[in-house]
C-alpha positions in Angstrom: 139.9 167.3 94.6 137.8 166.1 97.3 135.3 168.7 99.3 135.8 167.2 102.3 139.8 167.0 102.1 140.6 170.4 100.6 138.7 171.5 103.9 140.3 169.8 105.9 143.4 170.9 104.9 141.9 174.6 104.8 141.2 173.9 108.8 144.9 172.2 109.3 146.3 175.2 108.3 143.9 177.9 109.7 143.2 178.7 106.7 139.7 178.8 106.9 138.8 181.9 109.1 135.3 182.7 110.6 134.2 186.0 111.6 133.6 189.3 110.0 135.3 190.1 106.9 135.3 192.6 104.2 136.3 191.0 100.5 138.0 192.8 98.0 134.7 192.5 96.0 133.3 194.7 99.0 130.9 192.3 100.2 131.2 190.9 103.7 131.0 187.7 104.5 131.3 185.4 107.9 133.7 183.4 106.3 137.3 184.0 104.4 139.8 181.8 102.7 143.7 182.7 103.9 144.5 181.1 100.9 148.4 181.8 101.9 148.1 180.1 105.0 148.1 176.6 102.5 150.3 178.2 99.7 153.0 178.5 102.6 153.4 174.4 102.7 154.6 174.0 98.9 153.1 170.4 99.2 149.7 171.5 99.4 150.7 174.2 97.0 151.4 171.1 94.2 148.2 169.6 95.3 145.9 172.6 94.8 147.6 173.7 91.4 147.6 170.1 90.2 144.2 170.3 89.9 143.9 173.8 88.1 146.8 172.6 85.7 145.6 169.0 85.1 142.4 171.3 83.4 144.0 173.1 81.3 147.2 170.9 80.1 145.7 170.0 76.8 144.9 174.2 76.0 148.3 175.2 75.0 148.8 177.7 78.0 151.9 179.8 76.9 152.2 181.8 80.1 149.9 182.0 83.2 149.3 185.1 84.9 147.1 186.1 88.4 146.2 189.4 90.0 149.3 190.3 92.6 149.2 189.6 95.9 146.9 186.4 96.2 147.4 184.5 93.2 151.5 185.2 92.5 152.1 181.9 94.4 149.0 179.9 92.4 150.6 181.4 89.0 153.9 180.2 90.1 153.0 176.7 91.1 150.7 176.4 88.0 153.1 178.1 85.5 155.6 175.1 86.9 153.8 172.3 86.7 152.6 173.7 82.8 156.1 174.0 82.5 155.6 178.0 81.1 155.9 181.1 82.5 154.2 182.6 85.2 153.9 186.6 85.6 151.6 189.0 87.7 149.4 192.0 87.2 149.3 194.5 89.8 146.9 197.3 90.8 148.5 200.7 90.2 146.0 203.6 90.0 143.4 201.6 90.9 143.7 199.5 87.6 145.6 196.5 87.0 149.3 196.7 85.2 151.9 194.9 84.3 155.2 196.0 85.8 158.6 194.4 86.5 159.2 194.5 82.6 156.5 191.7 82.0 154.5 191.9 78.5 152.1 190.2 76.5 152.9 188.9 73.3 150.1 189.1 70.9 148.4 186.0 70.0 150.1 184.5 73.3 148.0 181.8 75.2 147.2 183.2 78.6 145.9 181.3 81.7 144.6 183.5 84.2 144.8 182.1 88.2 144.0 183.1 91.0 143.8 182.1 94.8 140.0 182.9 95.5 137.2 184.0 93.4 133.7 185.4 94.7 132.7 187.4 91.8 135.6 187.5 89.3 136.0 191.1 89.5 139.9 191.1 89.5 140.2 188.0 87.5 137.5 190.0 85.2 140.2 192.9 85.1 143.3 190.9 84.0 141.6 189.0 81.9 140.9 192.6 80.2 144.5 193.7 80.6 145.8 190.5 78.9 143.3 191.4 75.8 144.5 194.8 75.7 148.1 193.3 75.2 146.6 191.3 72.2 146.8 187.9 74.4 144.4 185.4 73.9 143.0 184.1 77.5 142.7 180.4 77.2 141.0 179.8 80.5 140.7 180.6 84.4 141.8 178.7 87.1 141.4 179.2 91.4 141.8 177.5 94.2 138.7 178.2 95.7 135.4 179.2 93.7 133.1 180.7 96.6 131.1 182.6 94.0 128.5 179.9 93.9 127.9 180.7 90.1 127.7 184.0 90.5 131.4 184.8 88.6 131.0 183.7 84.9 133.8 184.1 82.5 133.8 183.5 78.4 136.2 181.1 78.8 136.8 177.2 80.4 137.4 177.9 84.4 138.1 175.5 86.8 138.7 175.3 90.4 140.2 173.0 92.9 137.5 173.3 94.8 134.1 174.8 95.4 132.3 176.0 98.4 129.2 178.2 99.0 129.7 180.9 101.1 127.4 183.3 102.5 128.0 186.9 101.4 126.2 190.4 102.3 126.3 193.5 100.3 127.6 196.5 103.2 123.9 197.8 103.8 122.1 194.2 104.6 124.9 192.5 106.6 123.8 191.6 109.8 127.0 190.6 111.0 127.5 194.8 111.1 123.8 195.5 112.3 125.3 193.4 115.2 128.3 195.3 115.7 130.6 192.9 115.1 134.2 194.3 113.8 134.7 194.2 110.5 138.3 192.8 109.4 139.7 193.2 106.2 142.9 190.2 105.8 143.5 190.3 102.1 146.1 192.6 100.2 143.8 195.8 99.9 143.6 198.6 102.5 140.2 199.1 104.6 138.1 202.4 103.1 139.0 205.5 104.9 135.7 207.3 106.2 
């Protein structure tokens, strides 16, 4: 997909938020991809997930599977257009699970998805559950690869799009040195102090 369009549909949709935001990775950045804002128009949906299936058509993807909350819509579109299955881990404990009576078969062929990825972390950690299950993980997909090469996986990935984007670890942000509020709008709670 085209930079310049997937933007500009990111900025349609208000998508593509500036300010002062915490990532689940903990970093803070002074951007932050609403990835649902898109997701929400199931025509862009297609159009994003075209390109992350288009990648990985040819792998034998038996099911596709994302980190809950962000990528459950990605893995659905995805596990569609694949025509497979599409199932989600979720955090319980601080770890990542699979509930809701989903299961890995072993020797199954896994796509992992997800909406966003700056580091990999929680791809990183399904990727782990699905190997633990005896799944073999063919590949990683995203929407939007802000990591700027810093997530690296042992497998194909492939993105709709990338984009560097400034991150700060906590103690060098200057965004905070400047006392701007720091918001957190993903699926995980802000830190208690």
């Amino acid at each position: 997909m085209d930079r310049d369009e997937a933007l500009r549909i990111f900025r349609e949709t208000g998508a593509l938020l500036e300010g002062h935001f915490l990532l689940t990775s903990g970093l803070h950045s002074p951007q932050y991809f609403q990835c649902a804002l898109v997701l929400q128009y199931p025509w862009y949906a297609e159009l994003f997930c075209r390109e992350i299936a288009r990648h990985f058509e040819q792998a034998g993807v038996e099911t596709v599977i994302a980190p809950a909350m962000g990528g459950i819509v990605v893995a659905q579109e995805v596990g569609r257009l694949l025509r497979v299955r599409a199932i989600w881990a979720e955090r319980e404990s601080e770890r990542m699970t699979l509930r809701r009576g989903f299961s890995i078969r072993p020797g199954e062929r896994v796509l992992v998805v997800e909406d966003v990825v700056t580091t990999g972390g929680s791809v990183q950690e399904v990727m782990e559950l699905v190997r633990a299950g005896g799944g073999e993980v063919v590949g990683v997909g995203a929407i939007v690869d802000r990591s700027s090469g810093r997530a690296s996986f042992d497998v194909p990935f492939a993105a709709a799009f990338a984009m560097h984007v400034v991150t700060y670890r906590p103690e060098e942000c200057p965004l905070c040195r400047q006392g701007i509020p720091l918001v957190k709008p993903g699926s995980r709670k802000l830190p208690t102090s």
